[in-house]
Backbone as CSV, one residue per row, in Angstrom:
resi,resn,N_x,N_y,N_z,CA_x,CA_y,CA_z,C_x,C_y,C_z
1,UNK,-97.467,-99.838,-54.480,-97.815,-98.761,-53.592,-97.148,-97.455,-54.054
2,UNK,-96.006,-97.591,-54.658,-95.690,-96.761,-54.989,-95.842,-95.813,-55.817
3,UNK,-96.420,-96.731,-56.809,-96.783,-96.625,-58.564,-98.032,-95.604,-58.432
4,UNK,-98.769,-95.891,-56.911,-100.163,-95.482,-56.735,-99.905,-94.501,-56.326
5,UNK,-98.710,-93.909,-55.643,-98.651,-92.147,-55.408,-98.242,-91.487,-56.054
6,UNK,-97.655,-92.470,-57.108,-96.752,-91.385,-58.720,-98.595,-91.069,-59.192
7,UNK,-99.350,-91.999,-59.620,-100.685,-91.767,-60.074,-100.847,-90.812,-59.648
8,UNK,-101.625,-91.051,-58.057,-102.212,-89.979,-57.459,-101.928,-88.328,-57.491
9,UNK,-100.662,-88.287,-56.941,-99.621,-86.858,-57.776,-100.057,-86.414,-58.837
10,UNK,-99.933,-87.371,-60.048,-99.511,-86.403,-61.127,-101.538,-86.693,-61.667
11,UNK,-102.372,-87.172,-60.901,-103.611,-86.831,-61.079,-103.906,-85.312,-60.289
12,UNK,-103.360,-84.558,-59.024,-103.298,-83.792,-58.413,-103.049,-82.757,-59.158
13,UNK,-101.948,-82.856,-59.819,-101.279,-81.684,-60.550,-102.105,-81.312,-61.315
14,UNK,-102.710,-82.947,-62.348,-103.425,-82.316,-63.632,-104.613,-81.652,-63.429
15,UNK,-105.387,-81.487,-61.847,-106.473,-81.007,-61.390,-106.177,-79.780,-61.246
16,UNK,-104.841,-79.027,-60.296,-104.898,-77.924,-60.052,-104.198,-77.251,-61.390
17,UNK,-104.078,-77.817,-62.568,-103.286,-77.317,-63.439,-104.541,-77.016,-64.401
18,UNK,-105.646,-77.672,-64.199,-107.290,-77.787,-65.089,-107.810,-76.387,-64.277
19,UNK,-107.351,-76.214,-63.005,-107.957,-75.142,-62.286,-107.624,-73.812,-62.518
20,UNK,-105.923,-73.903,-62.807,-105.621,-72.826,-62.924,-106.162,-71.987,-64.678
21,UNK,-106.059,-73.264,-65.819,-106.701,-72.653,-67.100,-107.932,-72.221,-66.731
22,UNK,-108.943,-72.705,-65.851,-110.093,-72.233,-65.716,-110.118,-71.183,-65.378
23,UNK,-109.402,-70.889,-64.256,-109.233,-69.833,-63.398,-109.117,-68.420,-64.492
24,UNK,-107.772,-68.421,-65.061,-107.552,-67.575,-66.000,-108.331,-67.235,-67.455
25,UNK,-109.782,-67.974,-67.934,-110.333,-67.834,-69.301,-111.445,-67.568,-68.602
26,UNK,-112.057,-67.384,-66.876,-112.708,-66.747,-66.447,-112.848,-65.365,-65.605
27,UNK,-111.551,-65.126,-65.949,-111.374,-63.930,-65.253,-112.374,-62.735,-65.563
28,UNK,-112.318,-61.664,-64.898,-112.660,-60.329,-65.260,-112.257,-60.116,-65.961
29,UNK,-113.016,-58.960,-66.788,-112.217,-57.880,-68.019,-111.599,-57.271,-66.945
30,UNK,-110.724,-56.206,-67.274,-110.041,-55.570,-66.524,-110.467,-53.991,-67.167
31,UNK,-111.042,-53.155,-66.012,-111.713,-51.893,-66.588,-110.964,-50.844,-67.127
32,UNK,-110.996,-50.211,-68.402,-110.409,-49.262,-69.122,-109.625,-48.209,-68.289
33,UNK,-110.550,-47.672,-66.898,-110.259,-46.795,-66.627,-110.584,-46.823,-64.634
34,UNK,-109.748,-46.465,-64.004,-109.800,-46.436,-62.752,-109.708,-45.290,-61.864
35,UNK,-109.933,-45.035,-60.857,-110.203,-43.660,-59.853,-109.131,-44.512,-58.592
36,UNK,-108.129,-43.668,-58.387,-107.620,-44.180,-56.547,-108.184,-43.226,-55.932
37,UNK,-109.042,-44.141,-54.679,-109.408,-43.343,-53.920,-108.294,-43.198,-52.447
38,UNK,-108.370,-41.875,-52.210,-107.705,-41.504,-50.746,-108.521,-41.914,-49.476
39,UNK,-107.836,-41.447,-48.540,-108.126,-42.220,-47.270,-108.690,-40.775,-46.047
40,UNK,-109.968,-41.752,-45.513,-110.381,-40.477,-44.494,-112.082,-40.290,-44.993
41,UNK,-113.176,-39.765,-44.520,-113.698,-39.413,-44.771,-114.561,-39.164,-46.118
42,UNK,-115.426,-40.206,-46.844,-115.856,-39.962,-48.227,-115.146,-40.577,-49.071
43,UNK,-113.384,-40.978,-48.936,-112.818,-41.176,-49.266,-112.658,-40.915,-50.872
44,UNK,-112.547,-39.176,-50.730,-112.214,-38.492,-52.201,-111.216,-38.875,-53.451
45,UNK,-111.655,-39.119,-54.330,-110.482,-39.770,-55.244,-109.102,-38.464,-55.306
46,UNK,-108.171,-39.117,-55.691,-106.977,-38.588,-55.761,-106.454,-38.344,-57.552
47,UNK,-106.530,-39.721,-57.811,-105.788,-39.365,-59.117,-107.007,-40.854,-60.217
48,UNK,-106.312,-40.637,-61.383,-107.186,-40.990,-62.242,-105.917,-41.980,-63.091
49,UNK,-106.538,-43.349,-63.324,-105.474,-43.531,-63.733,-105.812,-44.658,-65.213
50,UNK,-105.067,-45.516,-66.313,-105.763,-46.583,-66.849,-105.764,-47.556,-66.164
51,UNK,-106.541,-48.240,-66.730,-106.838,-49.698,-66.342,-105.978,-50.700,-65.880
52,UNK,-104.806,-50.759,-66.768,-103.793,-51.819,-66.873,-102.333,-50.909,-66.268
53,UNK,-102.798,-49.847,-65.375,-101.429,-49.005,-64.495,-101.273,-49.805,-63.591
54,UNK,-99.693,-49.395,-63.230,-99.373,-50.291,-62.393,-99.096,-49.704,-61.156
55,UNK,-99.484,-48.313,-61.267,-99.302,-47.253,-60.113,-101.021,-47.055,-59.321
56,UNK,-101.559,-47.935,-59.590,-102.398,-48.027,-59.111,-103.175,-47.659,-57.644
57,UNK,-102.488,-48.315,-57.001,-102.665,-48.358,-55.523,-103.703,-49.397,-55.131
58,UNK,-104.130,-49.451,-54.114,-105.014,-50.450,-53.437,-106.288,-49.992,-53.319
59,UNK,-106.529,-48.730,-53.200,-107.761,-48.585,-52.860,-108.307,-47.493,-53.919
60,UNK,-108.778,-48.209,-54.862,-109.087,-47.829,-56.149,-110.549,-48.504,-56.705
61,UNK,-111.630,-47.912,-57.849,-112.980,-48.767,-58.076,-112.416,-48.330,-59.896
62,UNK,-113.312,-49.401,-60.360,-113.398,-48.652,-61.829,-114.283,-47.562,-61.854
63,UNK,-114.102,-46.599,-63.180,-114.942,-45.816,-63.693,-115.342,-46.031,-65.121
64,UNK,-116.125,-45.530,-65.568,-116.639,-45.142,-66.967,-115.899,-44.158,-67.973
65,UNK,-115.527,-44.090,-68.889,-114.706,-43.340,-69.578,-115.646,-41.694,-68.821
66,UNK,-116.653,-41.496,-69.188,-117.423,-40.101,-68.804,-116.591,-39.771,-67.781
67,UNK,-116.631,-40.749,-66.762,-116.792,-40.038,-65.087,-115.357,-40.156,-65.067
68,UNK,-114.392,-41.015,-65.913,-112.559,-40.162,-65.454,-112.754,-38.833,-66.412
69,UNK,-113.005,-38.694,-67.451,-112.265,-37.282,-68.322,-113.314,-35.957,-67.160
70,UNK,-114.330,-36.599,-66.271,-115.112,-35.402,-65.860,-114.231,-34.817,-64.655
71,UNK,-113.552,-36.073,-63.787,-112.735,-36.402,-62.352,-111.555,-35.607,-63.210
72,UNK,-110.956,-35.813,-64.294,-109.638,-34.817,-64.502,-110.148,-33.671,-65.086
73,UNK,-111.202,-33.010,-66.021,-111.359,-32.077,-65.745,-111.613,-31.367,-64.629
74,UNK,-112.255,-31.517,-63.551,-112.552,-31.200,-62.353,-111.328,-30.780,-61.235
75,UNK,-110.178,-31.223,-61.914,-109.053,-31.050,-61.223,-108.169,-32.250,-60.540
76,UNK,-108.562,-33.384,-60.564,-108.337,-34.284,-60.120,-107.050,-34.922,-60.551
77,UNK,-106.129,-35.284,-60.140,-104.419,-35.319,-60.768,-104.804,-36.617,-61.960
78,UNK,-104.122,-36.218,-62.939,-103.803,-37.827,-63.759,-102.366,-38.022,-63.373
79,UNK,-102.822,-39.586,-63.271,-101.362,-40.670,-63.847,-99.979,-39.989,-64.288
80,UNK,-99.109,-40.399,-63.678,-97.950,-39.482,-64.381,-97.319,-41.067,-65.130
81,UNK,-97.767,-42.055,-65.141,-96.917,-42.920,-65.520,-97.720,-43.578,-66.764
82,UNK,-99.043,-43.539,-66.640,-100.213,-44.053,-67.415,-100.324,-42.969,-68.342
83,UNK,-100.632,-41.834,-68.077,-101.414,-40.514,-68.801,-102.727,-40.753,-69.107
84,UNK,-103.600,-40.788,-68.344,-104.937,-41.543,-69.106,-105.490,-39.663,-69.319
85,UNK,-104.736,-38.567,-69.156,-105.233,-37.545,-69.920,-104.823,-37.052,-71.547
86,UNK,-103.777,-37.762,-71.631,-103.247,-38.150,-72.743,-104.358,-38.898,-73.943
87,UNK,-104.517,-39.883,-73.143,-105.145,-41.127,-74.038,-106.791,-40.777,-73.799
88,UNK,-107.088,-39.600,-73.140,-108.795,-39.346,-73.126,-108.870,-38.068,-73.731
89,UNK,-107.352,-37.439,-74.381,-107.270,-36.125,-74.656,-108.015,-34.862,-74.402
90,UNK,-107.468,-34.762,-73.083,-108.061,-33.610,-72.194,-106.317,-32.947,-72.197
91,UNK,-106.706,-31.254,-73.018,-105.618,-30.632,-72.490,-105.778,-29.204,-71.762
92,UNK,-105.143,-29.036,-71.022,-104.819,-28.369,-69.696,-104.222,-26.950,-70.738
């Protein structure tokens, strides 16, 4: 009886451990380039940031390379930690 819950266990594990490789070699790409949007009304973007920032915020969509270098020309703050005006070389 016993032997049968060491089995069972370490059949458990090897399932959620099959789940988790799956999990991770199906992920999303993760998009080049992102917009945080602010809060209120339309909810106007704020700042512009890369993909893989970690200043992100929560309430953010991807963009297209076009539509961030257009959002920071337009005035729209970049990243102070990312620089994605840096790396789309837009200078001010």
């Amino acid at each position: 009886m016993r032997l049968q819950r060491i089995h069972t266990k370490i059949a458990a594990l090897q399932e959620r451990e099959a789940e988790q490789e799956h999990g991770q070699k199906n992920r999303p790409q993760e998009p080049d380039w992102i917009v945080e949007l602010g809060i209120g009304k339309g909810r106007p973007p704020t700042e512009v940031h890369v993909g893989g920032c970690y200043a992100g915020g929560k309430r953010r969509r991807p963009v297209p390379r076009n539509e961030a270098r257009r959002l920071l020309t337009s005035g729209v703050r970049a990243c102070t930690h990312c620089k994605p005006d840096a790396q789309l070389r837009i200078l001010y």
